[in-house]
N, C-alpha and C positions, 0 to 999 in steps of 0.2 A: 169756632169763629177765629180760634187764634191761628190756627192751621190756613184758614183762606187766606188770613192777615199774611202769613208766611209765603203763601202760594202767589200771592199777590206781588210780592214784595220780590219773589224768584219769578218774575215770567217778563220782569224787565218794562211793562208797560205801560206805569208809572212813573214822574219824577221829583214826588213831592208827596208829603201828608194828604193835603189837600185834596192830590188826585184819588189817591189812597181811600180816603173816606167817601168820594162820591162814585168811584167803581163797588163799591163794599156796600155803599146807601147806608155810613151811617155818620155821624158827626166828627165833626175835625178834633173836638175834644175828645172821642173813644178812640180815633185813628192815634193820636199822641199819647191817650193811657194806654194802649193796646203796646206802640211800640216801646214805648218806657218798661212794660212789663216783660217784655218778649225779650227787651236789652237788659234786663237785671238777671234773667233766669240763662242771659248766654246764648240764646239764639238767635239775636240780630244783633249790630256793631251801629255805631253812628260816627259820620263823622262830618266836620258842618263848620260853618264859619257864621256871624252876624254880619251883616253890611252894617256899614257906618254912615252910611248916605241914603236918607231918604230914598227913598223909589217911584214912579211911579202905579200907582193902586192898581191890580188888576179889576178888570172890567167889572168884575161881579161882586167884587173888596166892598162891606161896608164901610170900612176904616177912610176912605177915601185916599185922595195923593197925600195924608201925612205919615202912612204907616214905612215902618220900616222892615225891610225884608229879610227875614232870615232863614238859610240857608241851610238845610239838613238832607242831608241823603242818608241812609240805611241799606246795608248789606247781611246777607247773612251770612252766619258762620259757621264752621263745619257739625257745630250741634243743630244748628239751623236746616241745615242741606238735611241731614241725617232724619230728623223730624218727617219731613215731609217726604221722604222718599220710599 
């Protein structure tokens, strides 16, 4: 699974956890421990900012318009590429 997570995450067609986890079918919580663990062993990088301004909630957001949106993208890195190829 951590291999598709990788596979995933190299085919560019995603741009978020979120999407991440409902291409994978599995929750936003395993997509976030999944890449936490894949970034501690050195095969994925993050790099990300918080907003500081409320947002407005995407459509399907339980949180409604008070959540605040933050910003992560992941790349991988040459142990990363290496993995999977």
């Amino acid at each position: 699974m951590l291999l598709e997570f990788l596979r995933t995450i190299r085919n560019g067609n995603v741009q978020s956890l979120l999407e991440v986890s409902r291409t994978m079918n599995i929750s936003m919580e395993m997509a976030l421990r999944m890449a936490k663990e894949l970034a501690g062993k050195g095969y994925l990088q993050e790099f990300g900012a918080d907003c500081g301004m409320p947002q407005t909630a995407c459509s399907d957001c339980p949180v409604g318009s008070g959540c605040q949106v933050l910003t992560r993208h992941w790349f991988l890195t040459e142990k990363g590429k290496a993995a999977i190829s």
